[in-house]
ZASE-804727 format. One record per residue: residue in one letter; x, y, z of N, C-alpha, C, O in turn. Coordinates in nm, 2 decimals. Each point is the difference from the previous one (the first is absolute). Layout:
# residues N
<"a"; <X; Y; Z>; <X; Y; Z>; <X; Y; Z>; <X; Y; Z>>
...
END
This chain:
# residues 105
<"x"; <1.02; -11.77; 5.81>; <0.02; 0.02; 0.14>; <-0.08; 0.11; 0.05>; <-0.09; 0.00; 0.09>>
<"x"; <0.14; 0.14; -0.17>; <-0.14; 0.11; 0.03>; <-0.13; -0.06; 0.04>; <-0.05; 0.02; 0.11>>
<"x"; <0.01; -0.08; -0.21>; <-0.14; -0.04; -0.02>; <-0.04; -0.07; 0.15>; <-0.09; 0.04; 0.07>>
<"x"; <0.16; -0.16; -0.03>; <-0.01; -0.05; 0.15>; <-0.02; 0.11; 0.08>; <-0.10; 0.00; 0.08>>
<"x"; <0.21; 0.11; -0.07>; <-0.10; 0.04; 0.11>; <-0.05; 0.09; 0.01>; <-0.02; 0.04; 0.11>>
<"x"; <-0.01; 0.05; -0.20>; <-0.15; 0.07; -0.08>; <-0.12; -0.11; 0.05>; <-0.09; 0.05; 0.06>>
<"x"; <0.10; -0.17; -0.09>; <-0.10; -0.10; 0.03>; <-0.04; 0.00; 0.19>; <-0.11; 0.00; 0.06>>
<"x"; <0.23; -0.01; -0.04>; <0.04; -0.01; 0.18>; <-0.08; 0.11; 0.07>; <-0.07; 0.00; 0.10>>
<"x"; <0.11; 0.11; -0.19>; <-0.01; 0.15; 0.11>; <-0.17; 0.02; -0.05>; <-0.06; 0.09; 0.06>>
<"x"; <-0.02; -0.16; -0.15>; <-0.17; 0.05; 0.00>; <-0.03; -0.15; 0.10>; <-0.07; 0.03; 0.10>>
<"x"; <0.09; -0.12; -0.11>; <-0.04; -0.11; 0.08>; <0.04; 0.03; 0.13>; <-0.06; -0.06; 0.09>>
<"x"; <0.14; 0.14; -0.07>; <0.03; 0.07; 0.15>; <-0.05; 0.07; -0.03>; <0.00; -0.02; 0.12>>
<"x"; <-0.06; 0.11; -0.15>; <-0.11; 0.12; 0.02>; <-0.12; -0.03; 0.01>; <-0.06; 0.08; 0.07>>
<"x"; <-0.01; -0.18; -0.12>; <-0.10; -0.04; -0.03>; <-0.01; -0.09; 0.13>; <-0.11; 0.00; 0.05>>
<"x"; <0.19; -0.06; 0.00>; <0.01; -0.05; 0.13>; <-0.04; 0.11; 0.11>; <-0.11; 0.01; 0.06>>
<"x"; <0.18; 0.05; -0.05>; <-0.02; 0.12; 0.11>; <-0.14; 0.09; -0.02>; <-0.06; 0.01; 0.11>>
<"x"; <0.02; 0.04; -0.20>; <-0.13; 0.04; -0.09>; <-0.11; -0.10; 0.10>; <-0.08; 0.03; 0.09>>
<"x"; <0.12; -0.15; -0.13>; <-0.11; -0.09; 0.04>; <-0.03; -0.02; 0.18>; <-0.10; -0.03; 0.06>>
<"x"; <0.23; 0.06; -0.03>; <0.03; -0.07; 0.14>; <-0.08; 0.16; 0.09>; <-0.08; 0.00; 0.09>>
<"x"; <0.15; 0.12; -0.17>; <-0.07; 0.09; 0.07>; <-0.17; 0.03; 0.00>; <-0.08; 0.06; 0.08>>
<"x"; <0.05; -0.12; -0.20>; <-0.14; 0.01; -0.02>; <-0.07; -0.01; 0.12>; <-0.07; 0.08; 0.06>>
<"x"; <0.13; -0.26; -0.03>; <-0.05; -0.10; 0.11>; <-0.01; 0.04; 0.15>; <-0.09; -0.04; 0.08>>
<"x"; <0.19; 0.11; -0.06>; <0.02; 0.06; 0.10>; <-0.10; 0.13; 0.06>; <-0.05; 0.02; 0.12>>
<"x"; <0.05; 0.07; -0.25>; <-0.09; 0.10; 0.04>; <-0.12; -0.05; 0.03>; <-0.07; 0.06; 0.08>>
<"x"; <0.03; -0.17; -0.15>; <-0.08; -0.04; -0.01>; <-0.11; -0.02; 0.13>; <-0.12; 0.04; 0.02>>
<"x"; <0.26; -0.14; 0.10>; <-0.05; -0.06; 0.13>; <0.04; 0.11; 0.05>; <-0.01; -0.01; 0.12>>
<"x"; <0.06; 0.16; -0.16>; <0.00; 0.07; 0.11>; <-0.11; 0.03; 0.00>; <-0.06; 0.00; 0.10>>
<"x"; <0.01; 0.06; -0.24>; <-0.15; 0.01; -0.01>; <-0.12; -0.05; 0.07>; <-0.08; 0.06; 0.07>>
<"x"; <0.08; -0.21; -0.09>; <-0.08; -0.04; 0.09>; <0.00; -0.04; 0.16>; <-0.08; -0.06; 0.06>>
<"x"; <0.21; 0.13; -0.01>; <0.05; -0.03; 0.14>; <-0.10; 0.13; 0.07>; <-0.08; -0.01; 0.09>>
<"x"; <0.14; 0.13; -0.18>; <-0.09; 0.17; 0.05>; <-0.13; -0.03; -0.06>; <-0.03; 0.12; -0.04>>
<"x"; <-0.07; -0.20; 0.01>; <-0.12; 0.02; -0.05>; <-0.06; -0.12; 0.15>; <-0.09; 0.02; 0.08>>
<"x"; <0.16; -0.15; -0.10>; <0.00; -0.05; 0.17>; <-0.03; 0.06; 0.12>; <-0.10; 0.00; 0.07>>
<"x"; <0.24; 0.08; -0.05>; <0.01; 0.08; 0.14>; <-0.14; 0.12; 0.01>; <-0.08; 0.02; 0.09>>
<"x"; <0.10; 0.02; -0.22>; <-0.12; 0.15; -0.03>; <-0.15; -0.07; 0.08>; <-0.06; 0.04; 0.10>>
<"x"; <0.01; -0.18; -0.20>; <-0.08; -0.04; 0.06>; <-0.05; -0.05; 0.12>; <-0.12; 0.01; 0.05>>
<"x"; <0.24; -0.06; 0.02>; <-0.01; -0.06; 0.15>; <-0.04; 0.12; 0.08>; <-0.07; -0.03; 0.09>>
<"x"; <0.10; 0.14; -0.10>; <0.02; 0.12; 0.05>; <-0.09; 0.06; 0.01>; <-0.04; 0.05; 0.10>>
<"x"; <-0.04; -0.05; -0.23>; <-0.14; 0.09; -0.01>; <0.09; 0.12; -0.08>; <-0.05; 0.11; 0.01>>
<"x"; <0.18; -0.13; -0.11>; <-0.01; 0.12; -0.05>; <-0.04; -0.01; -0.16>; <-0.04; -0.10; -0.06>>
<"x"; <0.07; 0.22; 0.01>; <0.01; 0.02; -0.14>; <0.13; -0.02; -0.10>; <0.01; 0.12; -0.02>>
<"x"; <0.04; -0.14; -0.01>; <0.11; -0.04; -0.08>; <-0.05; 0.07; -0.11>; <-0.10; -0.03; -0.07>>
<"x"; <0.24; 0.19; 0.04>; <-0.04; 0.03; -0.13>; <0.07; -0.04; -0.08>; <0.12; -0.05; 0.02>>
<"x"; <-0.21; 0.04; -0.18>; <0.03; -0.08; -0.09>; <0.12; 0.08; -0.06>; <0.01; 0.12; -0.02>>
<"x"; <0.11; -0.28; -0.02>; <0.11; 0.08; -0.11>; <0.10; 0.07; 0.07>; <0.07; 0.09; -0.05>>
<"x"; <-0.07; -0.15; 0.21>; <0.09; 0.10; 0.07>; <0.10; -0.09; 0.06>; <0.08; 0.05; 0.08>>
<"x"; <-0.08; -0.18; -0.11>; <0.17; -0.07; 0.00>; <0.07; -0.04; -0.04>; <0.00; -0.09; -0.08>>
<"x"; <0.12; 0.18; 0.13>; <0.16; 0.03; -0.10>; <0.05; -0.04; 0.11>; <-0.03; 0.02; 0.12>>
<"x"; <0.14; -0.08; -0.20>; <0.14; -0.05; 0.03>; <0.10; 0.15; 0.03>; <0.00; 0.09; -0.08>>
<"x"; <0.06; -0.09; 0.18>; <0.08; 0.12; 0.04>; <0.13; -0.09; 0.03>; <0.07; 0.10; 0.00>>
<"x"; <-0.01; -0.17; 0.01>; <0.12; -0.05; 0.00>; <0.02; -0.13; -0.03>; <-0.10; -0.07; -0.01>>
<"x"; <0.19; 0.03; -0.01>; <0.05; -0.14; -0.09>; <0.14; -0.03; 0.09>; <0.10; 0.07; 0.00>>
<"x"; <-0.12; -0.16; 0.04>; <0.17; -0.07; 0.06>; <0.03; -0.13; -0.03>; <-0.07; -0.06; -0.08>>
<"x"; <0.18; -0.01; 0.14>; <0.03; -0.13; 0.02>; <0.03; -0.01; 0.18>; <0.06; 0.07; 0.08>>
<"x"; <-0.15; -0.20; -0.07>; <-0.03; -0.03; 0.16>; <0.06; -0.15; -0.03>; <0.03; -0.03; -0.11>>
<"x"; <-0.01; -0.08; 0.26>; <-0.01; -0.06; 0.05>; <-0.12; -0.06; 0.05>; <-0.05; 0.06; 0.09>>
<"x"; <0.00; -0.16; -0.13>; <-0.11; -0.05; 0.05>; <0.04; -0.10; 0.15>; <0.11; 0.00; 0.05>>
<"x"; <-0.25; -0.10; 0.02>; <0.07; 0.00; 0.10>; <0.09; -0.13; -0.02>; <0.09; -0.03; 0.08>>
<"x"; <-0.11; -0.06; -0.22>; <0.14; -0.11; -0.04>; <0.10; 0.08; -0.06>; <0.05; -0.06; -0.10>>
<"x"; <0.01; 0.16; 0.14>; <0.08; 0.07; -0.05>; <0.02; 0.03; -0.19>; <0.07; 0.06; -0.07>>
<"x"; <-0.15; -0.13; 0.06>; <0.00; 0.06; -0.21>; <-0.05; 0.13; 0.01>; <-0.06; 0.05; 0.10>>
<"x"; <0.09; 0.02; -0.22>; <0.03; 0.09; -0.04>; <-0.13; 0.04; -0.09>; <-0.02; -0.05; -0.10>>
<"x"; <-0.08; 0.17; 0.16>; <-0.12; 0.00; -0.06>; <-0.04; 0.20; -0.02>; <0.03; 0.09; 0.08>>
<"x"; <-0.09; -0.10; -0.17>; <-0.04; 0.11; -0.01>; <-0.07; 0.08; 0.12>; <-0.09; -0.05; 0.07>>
<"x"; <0.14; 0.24; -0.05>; <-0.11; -0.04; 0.12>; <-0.06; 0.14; -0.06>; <0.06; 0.10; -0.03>>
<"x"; <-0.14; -0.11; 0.04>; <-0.11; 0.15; -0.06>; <-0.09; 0.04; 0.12>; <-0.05; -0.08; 0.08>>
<"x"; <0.04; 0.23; -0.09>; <-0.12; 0.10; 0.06>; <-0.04; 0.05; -0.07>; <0.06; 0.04; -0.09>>
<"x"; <-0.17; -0.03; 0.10>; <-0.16; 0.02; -0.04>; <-0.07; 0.09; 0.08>; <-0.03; -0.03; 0.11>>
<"x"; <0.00; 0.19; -0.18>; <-0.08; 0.06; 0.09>; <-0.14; 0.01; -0.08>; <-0.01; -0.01; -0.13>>
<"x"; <-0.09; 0.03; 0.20>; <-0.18; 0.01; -0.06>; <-0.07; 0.11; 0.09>; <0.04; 0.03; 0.12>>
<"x"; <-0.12; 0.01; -0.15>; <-0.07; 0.09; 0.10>; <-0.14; -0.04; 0.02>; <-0.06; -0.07; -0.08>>
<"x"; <0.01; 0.11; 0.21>; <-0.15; -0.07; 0.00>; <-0.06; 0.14; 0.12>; <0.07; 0.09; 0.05>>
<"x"; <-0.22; -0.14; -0.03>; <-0.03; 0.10; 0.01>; <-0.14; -0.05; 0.12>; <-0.09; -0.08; -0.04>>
<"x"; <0.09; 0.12; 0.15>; <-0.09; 0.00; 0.13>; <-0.17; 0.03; -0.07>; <-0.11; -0.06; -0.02>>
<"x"; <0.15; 0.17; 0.02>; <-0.17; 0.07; -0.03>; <0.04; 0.04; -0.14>; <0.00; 0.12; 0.02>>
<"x"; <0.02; -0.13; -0.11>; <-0.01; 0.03; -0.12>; <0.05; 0.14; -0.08>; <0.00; 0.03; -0.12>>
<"x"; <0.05; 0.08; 0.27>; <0.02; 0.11; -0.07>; <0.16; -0.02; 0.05>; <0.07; 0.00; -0.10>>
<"x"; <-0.02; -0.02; 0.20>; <0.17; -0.03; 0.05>; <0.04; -0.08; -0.06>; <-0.04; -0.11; 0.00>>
<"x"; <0.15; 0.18; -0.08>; <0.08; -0.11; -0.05>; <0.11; -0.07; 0.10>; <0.01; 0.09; 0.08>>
<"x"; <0.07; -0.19; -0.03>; <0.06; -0.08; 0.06>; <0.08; -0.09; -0.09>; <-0.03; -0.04; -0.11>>
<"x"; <0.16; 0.00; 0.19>; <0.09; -0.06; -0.10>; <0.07; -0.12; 0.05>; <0.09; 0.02; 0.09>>
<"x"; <-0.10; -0.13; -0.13>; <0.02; -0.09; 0.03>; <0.11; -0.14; -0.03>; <-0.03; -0.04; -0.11>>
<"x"; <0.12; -0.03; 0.16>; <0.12; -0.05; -0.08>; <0.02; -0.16; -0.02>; <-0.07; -0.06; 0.08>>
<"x"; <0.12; 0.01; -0.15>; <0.00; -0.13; -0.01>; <0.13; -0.07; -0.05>; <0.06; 0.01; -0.11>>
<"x"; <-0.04; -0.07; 0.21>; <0.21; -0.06; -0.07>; <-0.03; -0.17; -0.03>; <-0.06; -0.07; 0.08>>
<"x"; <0.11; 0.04; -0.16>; <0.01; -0.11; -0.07>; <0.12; -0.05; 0.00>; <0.10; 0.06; -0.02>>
<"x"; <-0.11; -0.17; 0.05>; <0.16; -0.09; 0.00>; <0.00; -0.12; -0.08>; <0.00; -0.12; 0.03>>
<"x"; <0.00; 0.17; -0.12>; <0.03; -0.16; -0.13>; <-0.16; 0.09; -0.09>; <-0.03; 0.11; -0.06>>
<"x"; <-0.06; -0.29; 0.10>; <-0.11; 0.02; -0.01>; <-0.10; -0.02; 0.14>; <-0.12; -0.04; 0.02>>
<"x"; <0.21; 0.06; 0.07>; <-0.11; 0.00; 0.16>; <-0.04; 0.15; 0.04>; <0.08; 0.09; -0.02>>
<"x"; <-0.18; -0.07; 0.05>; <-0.01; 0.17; 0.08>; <0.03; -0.02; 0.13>; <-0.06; -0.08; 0.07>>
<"x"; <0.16; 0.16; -0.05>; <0.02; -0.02; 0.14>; <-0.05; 0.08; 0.09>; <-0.04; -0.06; 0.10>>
<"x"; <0.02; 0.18; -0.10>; <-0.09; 0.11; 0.03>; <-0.12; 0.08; -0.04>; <0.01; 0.07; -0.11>>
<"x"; <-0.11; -0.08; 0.18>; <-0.11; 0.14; -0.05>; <0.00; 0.08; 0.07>; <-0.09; -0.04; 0.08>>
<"x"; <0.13; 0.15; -0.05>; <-0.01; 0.12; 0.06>; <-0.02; 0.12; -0.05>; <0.06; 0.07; -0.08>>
<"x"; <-0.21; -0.06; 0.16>; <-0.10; 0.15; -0.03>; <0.04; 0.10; 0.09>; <0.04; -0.03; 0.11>>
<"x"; <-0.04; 0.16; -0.17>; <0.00; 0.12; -0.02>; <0.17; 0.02; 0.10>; <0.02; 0.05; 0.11>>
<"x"; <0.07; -0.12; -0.23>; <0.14; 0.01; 0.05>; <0.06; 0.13; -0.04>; <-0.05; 0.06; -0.09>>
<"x"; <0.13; -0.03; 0.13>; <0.08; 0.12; -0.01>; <0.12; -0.07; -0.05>; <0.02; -0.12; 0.01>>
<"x"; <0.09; 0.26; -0.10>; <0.04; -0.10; -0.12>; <0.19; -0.01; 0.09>; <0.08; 0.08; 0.00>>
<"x"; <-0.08; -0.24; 0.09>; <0.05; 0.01; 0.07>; <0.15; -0.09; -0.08>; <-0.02; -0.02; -0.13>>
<"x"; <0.14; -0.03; 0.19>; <0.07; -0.04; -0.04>; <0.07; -0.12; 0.03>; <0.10; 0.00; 0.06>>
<"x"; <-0.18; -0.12; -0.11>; <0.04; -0.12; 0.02>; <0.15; -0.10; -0.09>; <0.01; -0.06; -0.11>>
<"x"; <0.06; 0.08; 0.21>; <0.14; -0.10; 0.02>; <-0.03; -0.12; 0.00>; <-0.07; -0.05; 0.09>>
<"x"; <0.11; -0.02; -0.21>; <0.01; -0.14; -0.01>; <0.13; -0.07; -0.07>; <0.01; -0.12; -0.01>>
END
């Protein structure tokens, strides 16, 4: 019985492992999107996950909802900081040079 779910709790890690991979992933390429439409710079290696929740999506299931901050940069010497919230696997927001404000969901 141990063994089950010793088995359960890495297939559930390995689950979430994977899921958050995916995720950084498109936040990743959501701020390399926005950076570009923009004319900015997107520095490299600068998007992290800053919070982790449980949301409602809009069929009411139950989905991960993540923020994501990255920094980018106008002219190359100002750094600027920029955020990205994820709901499931949709981005729902890209918002440049956000201040680190406090969203209720």
């Amino acid at each position: 019985m141990s063994e089950f779910f010793l088995l359960a709790a890495v297939f559930g890690f390995a689950f979430y492992w994977q899921n958050s991979m995916r995720s950084k992933e498109m936040a990743s390429n959501a701020a390399k999107r926005e950076c570009a439409r923009m004319g900015l710079q997107l520095l490299d290696q600068t998007v992290q996950q800053q919070r982790l929740s449980m949301s409602r999506d809009p069929e009411g299931r139950w989905r991960l909802w993540r923020d994501y901050r990255f920094d980018y940069s106008r002219d190359g010497i100002e750094r600027d900081r920029g955020r990205i919230l994820l709901l499931g696997h949709s981005v729902i927001s890209v918002d440049l040079n956000s201040s680190v404000n406090t969203i209720i969901h």
